[in-house]
C-alpha positions in Angstrom: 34.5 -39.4 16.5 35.2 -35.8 15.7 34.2 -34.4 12.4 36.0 -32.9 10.2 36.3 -29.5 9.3 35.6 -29.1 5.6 36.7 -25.5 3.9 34.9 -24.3 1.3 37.6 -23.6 -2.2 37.6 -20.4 -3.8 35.9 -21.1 -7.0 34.7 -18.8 -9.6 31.4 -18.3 -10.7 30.5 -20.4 -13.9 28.4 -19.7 -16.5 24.8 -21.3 -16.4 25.5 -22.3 -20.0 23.5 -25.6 -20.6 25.4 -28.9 -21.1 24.9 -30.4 -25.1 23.0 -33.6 -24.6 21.9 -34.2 -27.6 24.1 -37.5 -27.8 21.9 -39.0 -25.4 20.8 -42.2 -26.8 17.2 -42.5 -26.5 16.8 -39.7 -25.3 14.0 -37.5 -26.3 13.3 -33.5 -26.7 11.6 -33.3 -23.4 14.0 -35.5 -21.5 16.9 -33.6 -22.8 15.2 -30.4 -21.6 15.1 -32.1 -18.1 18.2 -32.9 -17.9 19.1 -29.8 -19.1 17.3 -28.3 -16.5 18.5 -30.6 -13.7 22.1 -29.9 -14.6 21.7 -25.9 -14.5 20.0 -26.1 -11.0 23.0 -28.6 -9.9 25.5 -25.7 -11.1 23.1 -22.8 -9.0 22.8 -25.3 -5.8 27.0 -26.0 -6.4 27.2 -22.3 -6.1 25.1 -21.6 -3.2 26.6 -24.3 -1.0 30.2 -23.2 -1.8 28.9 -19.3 -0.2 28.9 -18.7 2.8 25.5 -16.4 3.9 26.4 -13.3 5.3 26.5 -13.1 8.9 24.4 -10.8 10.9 26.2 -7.8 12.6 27.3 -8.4 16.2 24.3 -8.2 18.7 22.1 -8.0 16.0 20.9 -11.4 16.2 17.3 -12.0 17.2 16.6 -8.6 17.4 13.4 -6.9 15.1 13.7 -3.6 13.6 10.5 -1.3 12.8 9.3 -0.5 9.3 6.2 1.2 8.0 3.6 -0.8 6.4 3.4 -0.9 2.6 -0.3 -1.4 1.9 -3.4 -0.2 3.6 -7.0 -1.6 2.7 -10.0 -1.0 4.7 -13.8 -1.5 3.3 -16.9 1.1 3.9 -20.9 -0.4 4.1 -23.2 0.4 1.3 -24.4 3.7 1.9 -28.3 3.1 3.0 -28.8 6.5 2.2 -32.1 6.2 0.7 -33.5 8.6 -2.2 -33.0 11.4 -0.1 -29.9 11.6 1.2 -26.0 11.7 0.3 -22.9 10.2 1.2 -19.6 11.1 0.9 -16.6 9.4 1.5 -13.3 11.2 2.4 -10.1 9.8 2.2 -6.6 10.6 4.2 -3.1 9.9 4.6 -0.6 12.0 7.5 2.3 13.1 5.9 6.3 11.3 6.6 5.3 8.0 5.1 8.4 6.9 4.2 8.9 4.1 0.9 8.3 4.6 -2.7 5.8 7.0 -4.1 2.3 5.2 -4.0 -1.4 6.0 -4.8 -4.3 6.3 -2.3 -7.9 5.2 -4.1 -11.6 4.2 -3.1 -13.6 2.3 -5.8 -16.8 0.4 -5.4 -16.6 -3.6 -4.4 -17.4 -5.0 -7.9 -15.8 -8.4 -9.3 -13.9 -6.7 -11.6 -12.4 -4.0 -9.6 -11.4 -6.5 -6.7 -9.8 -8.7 -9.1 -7.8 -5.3 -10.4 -6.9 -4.7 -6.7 -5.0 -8.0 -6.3 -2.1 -6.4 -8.7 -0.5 -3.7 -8.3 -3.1 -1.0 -8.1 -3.8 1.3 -10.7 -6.1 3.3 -11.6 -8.2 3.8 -14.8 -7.9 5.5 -17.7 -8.3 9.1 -17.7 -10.1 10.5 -20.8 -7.2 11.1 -23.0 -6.4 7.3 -23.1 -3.5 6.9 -20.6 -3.7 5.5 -17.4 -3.9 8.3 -14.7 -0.3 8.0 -13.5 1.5 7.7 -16.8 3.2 10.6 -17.8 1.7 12.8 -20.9 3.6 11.4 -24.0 5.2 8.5 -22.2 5.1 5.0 -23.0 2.0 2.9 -22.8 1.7 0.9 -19.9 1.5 -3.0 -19.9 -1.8 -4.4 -20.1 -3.4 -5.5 -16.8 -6.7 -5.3 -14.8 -7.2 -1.7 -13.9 -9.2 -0.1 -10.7 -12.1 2.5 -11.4 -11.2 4.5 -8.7 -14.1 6.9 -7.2 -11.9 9.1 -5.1 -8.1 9.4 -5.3 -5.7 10.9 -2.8 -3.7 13.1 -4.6 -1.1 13.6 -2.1 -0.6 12.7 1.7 -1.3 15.8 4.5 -4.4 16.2 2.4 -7.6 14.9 2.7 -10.5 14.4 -0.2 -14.3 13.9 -0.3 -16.0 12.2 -3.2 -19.8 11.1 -3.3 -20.9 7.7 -3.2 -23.3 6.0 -6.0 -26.4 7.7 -5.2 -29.1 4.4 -5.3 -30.4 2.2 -3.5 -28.6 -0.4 -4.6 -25.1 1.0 -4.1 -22.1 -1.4 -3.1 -19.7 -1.2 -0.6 -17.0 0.3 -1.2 -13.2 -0.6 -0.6 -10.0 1.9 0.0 -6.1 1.0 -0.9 -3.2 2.6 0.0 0.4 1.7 -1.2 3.8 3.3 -0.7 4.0 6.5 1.3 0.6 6.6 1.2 -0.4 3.7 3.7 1.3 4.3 6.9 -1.7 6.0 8.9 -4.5 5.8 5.8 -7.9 6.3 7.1 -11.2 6.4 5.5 -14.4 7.5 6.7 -18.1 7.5 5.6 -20.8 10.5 5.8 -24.8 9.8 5.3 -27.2 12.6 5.5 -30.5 11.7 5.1 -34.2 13.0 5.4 -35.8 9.4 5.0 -38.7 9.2 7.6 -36.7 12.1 9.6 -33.4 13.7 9.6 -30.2 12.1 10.7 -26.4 11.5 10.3 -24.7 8.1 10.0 -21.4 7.9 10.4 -18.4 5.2 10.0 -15.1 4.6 10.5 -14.3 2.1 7.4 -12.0 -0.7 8.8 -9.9 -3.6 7.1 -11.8 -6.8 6.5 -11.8 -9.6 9.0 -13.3 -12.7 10.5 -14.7 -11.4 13.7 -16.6 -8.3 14.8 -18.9 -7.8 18.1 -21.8 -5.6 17.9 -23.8 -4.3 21.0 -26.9 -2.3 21.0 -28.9 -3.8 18.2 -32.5 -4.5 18.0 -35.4 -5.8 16.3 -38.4 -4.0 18.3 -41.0 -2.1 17.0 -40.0 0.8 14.4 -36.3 -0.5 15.0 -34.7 -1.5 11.1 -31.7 -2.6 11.7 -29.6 -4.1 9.0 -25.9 -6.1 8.9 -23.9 -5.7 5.9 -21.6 -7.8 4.8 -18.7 -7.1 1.5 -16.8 -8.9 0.5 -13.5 -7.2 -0.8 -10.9 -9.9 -1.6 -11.1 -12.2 -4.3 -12.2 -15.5 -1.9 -15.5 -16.2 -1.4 -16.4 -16.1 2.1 -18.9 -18.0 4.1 -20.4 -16.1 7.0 -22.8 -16.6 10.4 -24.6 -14.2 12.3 -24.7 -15.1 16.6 -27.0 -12.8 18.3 -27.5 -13.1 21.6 -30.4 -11.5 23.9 -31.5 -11.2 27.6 -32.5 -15.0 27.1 -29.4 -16.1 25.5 -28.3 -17.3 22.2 -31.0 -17.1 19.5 -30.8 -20.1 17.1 -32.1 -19.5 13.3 -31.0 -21.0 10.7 -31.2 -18.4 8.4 -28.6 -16.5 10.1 -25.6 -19.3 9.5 -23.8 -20.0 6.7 -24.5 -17.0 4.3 -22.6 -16.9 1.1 -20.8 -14.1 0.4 -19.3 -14.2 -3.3 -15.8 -12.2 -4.3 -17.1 -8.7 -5.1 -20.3 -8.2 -3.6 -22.2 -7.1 -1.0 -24.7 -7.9 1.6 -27.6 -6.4 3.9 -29.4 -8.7 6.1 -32.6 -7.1 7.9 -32.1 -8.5 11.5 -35.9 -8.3 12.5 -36.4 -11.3 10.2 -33.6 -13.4 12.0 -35.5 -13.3 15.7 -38.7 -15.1 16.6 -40.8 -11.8 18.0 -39.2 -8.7 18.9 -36.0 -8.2 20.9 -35.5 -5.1 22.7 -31.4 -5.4 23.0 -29.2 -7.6 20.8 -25.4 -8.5 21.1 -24.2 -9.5 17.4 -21.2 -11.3 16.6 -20.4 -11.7 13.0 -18.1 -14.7 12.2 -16.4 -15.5 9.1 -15.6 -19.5 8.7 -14.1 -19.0 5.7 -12.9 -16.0 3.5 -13.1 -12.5 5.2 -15.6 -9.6 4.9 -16.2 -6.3 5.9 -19.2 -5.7 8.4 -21.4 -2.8 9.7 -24.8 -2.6 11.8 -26.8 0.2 10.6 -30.1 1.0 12.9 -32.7 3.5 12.2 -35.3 3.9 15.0 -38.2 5.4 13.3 -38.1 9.1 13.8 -36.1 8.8 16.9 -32.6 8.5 15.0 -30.3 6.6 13.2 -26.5 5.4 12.8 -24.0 2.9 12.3 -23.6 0.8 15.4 -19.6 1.4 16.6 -18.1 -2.2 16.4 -16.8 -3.0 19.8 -13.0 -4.4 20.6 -13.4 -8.2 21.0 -14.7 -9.7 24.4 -12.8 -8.2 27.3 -12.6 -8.4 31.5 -12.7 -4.5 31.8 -14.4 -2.1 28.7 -14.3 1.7 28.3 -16.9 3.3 26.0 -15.6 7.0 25.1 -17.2 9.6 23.5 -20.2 10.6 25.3 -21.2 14.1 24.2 -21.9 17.2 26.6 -25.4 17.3 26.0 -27.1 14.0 25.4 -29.8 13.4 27.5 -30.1 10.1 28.2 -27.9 7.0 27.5 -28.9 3.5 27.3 -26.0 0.8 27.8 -25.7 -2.8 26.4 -23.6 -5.3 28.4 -23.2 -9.1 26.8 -21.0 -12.0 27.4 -20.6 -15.3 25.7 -18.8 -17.0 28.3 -20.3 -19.7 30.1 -19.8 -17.7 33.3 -21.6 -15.0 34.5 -19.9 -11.2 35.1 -20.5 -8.8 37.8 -19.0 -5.1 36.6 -18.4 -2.3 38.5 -19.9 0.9 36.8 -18.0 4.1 36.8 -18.0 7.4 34.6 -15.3 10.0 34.2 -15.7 13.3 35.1 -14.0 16.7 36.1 -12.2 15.0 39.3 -11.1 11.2 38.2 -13.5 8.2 37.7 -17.0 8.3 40.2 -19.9 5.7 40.8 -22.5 7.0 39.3 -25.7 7.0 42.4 -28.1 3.8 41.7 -26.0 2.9 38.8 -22.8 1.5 41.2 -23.1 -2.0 39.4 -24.8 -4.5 36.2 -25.0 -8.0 36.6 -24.6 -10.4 32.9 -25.8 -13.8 32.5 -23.6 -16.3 31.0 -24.4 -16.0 27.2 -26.8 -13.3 27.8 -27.4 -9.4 27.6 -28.1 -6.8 30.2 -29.3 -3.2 30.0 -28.4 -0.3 32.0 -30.1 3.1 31.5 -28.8 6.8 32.3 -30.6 10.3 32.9 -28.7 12.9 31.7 -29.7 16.1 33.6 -28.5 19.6 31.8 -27.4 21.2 34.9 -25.7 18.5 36.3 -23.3 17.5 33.6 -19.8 18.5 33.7 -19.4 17.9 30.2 -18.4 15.0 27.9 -17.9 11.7 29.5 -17.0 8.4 29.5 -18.3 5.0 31.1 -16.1 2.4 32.3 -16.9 -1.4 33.6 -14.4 -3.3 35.4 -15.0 -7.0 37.4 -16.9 -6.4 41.1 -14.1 -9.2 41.8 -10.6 -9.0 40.0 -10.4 -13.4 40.8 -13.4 -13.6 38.8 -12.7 -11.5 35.6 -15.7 -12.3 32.4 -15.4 -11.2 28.9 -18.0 -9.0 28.0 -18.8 -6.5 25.3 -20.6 -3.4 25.4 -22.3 -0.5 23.6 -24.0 2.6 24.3 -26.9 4.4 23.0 -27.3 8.4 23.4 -29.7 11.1 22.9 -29.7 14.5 22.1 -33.1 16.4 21.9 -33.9 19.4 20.7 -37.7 21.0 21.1 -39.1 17.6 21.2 -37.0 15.8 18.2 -33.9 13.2 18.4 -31.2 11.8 17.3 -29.4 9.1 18.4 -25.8 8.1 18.0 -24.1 4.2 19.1 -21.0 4.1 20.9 -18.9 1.1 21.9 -16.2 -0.6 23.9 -13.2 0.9 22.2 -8.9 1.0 22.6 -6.8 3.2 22.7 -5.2 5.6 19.8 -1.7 4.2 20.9 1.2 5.3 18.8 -1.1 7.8 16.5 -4.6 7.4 14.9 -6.1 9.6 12.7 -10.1 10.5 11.3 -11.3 11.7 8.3 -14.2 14.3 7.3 -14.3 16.8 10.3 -16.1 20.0 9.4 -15.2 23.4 10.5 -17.5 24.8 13.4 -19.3 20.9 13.3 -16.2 19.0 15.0 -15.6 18.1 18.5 -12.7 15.4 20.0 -13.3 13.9 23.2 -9.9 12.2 24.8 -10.1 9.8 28.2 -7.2 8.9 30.3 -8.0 5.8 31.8 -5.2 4.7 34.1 -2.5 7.5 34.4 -2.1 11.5 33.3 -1.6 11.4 29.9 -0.3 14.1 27.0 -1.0 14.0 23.5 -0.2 15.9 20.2 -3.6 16.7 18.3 -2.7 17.9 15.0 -5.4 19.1 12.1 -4.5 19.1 8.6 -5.3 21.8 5.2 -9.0 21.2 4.4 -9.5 19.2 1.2 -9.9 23.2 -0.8 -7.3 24.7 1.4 -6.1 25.5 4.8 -2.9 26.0 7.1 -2.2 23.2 9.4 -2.9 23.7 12.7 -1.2 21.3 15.8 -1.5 21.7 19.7 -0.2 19.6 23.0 -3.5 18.4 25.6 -2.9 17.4 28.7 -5.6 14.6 29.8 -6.0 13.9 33.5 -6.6 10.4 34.6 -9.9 9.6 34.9 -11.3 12.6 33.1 -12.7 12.9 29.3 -11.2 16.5 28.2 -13.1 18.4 25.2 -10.6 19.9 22.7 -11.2 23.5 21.7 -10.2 25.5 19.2 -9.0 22.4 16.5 -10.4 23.6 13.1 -7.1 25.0 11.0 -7.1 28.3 9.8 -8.6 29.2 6.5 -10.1 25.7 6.1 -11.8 24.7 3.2 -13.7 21.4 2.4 -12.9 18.7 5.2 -10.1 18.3 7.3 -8.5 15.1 9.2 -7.9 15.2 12.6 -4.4 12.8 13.7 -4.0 12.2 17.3 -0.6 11.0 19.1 0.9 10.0 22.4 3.4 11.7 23.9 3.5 10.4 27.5 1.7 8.7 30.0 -1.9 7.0 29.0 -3.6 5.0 27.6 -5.5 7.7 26.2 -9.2 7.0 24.0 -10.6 9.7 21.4 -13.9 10.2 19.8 -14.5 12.5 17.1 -18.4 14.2 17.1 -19.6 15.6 14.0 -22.6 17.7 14.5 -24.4 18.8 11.3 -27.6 20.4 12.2 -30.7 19.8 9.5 -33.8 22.1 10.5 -34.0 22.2 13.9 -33.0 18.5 14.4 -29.9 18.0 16.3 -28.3 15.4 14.3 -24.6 14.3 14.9 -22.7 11.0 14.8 -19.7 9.9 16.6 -16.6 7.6 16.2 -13.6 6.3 17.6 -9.8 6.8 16.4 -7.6 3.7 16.7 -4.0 2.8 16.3 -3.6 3.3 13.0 -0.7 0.7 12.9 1.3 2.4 10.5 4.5 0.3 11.6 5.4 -3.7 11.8 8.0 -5.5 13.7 10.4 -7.3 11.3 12.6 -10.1 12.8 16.3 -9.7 11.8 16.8 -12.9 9.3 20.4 -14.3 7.9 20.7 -16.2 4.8 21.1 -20.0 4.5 21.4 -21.3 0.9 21.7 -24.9 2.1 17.2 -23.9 2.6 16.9 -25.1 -0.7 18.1 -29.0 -0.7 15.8 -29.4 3.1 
C-alpha cells in the first residue's frame, strides 16, 4: 500500500512560555517542574519536525572540504641537562593561519597547568593584575584556571626562545596553539651541556600518543640511556616498555604497566630494565591507556649524546635522511616484531641516484629481533650528505621493520654522536624551530621521482628580513641547501619547507654548535605539519533527536 504523502503546515513559531500546572492535583513542585519541562521540549521537538533541514547545494553531497586545524599541542622531554648545561625551547608559527586571533604558549607539565589547558587557554597574570591578553583598563576577566606560560608567541612569522627550568628535576614541558596560531605550530628543544663532555641534544617536540618506535638504544657499558615519559592531558595513563634485542623480546616486569599520573613526568634508566648489557635495543613505548609524550635520551660516556629520533611506525621499505657530509662512521639498527623474518636491500643516495653501497648490498632481521649494520665513512670519498634507504630483497615477501642510525663526527680525537631514524616525508609543508645563523644546515632526499620545493626562512626571534628560495631535488640524491640564513638575523630563526612538484621529498635540519674543539651537532627531521583536516559535508536532520 502506498503511503501517503504528508505536507508539513506553515506554522509560526510559538513562544516557549511554560504551561500553568499548578492545578495539578497531587501534584508536587518537582513534578510540576517536569512536566513543565516535558511540555517545553514537546513545543521545541513540534518545531523541529515541522522544518524542513536545509538541503545541501547540488553536487555537494558527500563531498569534504579542507579547513585548517584549530588547536595545536605537542609535549617536549625534561631537559636532562644536568648542572652544567642549558636548554632552550623555541617556539613557531608560519604566517596565513586563517581563524580567529589565538595565542601560542609553552608551560611546564604540572597538575595545575594541565587542568588550565583543558579550557580555553590563557595565560597568567602579568604583574599589573590582568590577565596577559586583557586589554589595559578593560573589564576583568571571568574566573577560571589559568596557564603559567614559560614562553609565548607573540605573533605568527616569528619565532621565540625561552629557557627551560634550569634543575635537575625539571618537568616536561607542553606547547598549545589555538586560532591562527596552530596551523603549522612547531616546537623544538635545545640542550648544551658540558656533563662528563660536551654535546648537543636536540628534539623535535611532538603531540602525545599511544605508540612510538625507538631504534638504536642501548644499555652497554658507559651507555645511560633514559625513556621519558609526560603525561600532558588530564587522564592518567598506564604505559609498557617492549624492547627487543638481537635475541628477541626482553621480558621484565618492571618495564610493564607504569603509572603515569595527569601532570607529571617520567625517566626510566633502561640499563636497569635488561638482564646484562645489550649492545643494540629496538624500544617500543605503548600506552594501554591514557596518552603520553615520549623521548629516548642516550649519552655514551664522552663519546656523545642526543635524543634518539623516534622512527615512523613498522614499515616494508624505511628511509633514514639526514646524514651529514662529514660523519665518519655510521652504525645502523634494523628491528622487526613480526613473526617473520625480513631480508632488505641496502642502498644510499648520492650525487647520481640511489647505489649499493660495496659489502653492505644487504641485512638480514630475525622475526622479533634486531640486526646491526656498520658504515666507514672515508673523507675523500664522500660526495656529501646522504641518505640510506632499505627496501624487501623480495617485493612478495615485504616485513615491517624499523630502523635507526647512529653517526659520528670527530674532530682531533673527540666525538659526538647524533641518532637518526626511519622518517616521512614533509608533504604539504613542515616547518623547524631554533636554527642558528652560520650553525644550520637542511638536507632534502627525493626518493622516488624529481622533486621541487619552496624552502622559506623566517625574521630571527630579535630581527631579520625573510628570506625564501625554490630547490630542485633529484631522485635519488640528498641535496645540501646553501645560503638559508635571512638577512640581518637576529636570535633564532625557523626554517618551513613545502612541496611544489614531484616527490616525496624528506628534510633534516643539522645544527652544529661548536664547544672547544668538540664538534658537537644534533639533527632532526621536519614532518607534515598537518596544518589542514578533511571535513565531510553534513545536512541537518532534526528528526536526530526522537532516534
Amino acid at each position: 500500500m502506498k503511503k501517503p504523502t504528508l505536507k508539513a503546515p506553515k506554522l509560526k513559531a510559538p513562544k516557549l512560555k511554560a504551561p500553568d500546572l499548578s492545578a495539578v492535583k497531587g501534584g508536587s513542585r518537582t513534578g510540576q517542574s517536569l512536566l513543565a519541562g516535558v511540555a517545553v521540549l514537546g513545543l521545541v521537538f513540534g518545531i523541529a519536525e515541522l522544518r524542513a533541514p536545509a538541503a545541501p547545494a547540488a553536487g555537494e553531497a558527500g563531498k569534504r572540504t579542507t579547513t585548517q586545524v584549530e588547536r595545536t599541542a605537542l609535549v617536549c622531554p625534561p631537559p636532562l641537562q644536568g648542572a652544567v648545561g642549558s636548554t632552550a625551547l623555541t617556539l613557531f608559527s608560519p604566517e596565513g593561519g586563517a581563524g580567529s586571533a589565538g595565542t601560542g604558549l609553552l608551560g611546564e607539565v604540572t597538575p595545575d597547568n594541565v587542568l588550565a589547558a583543558q579550557s580555553p587557554v590563557r595565560p597568567a597574570a602579568s604583574a599589573s593584575g590582568q590577565p596577559s591578553d586583557a586589554p589595559s583598563g578593560g573589564p576583568a576577566k571571568p574566573a577560571g584556571p589559568v596557564l603559567d606560560a614559560r614562553v609565548t608567541l607573540a605573533k605568527p612569522g616569528v619565532p621565540v626562545s625561552g629557557p627551560a627550568a634550569n634543575n635537575d628535576s625539571a618537568p616536561g614541558t607542553f606547547a598549545i596553539a589555538t586560532g591562527n596560531f596552530a596551523p603549522g605550530f612547531t616546537a623544538t628543544q635545545t640542550t648544551t651541556s658540558e656533563q662528563g663532555a660536551a654535546a648537543l641534544s636536540g628534539i623535535r617536540c611532538a603531540p602525545s600518543g599511544t605508540s612510538f618506535w625507538f631504534a638504536g638504544a642501548s644499555t652497554a657499558a658507559d651507555r645511560y640511556d633514559y625513556v621519558t615519559l609526560v603525561n600532558a592531558d588530564s587522564l592518567p595513563a598506564v604505559v609498557d616498555l617492549r624492547m627487543y634485542g638481537d635475541k628477541g623480546l626482553i621480558e621484565n616486569d618492571l618495564a610493564t604497566g607504569l603509572a603515569v599520573a595527569p601532570g607529571t613526568s617520567q625517566q626510566v634508566l633502561l640499563s636497569g630494565l635488561t638482564k646484562g648489557q645489550v649492545g643494540d635495543l629496538a624500544v617500543h613505548v605503548v600506552a594501554r591507556s591514557g596518552r603520553v609524550g615520549v623521548g629516548v635520551h642516550a649519552r655514551d660516556g664522552a663519546k656523545g649524546a642526543d635524543w634518539l629520533e623516534p622512527s615512523v611506525d613498522p614499515a616494508a621499505s624505511v628511509t633514514i635522511p639526514g646524514i651529514p657530509a662529514d660523519v665518519t662512521t655510521a652504525h645502523l639498527v634494523v628491528a622487526t616484531d613480526s613473526p617473520d623474518d625480513a631480508d632488505l636491500k641496502v642502498q644510499l643516495s648520492g650525487k647520481n641516484g640511489w647505489f649499493t653501497p660495496a659489502n653492505k648490498e644487504t641485512i638480514h632481521v630475525k622475526a622479533g629481533m634486531t640486526a646491526t649494520l656498520d658504515f666507514q665513512f672515508a673523507a675523500e670519498s664522500r660526495e656529501g650528505a646522504s641518505a640510506i634507504r632499505l627496501t624487501p630483497s623480495d617485493p612478495a615477501h615485504a616485513t615491517p621493520v624499523v630502523a635507526g642510525l647512529r653517526v659520528d663526527r670527530e674532530n682531533k680525537g673527540k666525538t659526538e654522536a647524533a641518532w637518526l631514524a626511519g622518517g616521512a616525508p614533509v608533504g604539504t609543508r613542515a616547518s623547524i624551530a631554533d636554527n642558528r645563523a652560520g650553525q644550520t644546515a637542511l638536507l632534502l632526499t627525493a626518493t622516488d621521482a624529481d622533486a621541487k620545493v619552496r624552502v622559506t626562512s623566517s625574521a630571527g626571534a630579535s630581527g631579520g628580513t625573510p628570506a625564501s628560495k625554490e630547490v630542485a631535488v633529484p631522485a635519488g640524491t640528498t641535496v645540501t641547501v646553501d645560503g638559508i640564513d635571512p638577512a640581518g638575523v637576529n636570535g633564532p630563526y625557523a626554517i618551513t619547507v613545502e612541496t611544489l612538484g614531484g616527490g616525496p621529498v624528506l628534510a633534516a635540519r643539522q645544527l652544529s654548535v661548536g664547544v672547544r674543539d668538540i664538534p658537537t651537532f644534533t639533527t632532526q627531521q621536519l614532518r607534515d605539519d598537518h596544518a589542514t583536516v578533511q571535513v565531510p559535508q553534513v545536512a541537518g536532520d532534526a528528526g536526530v533527536v526522537l532516534k
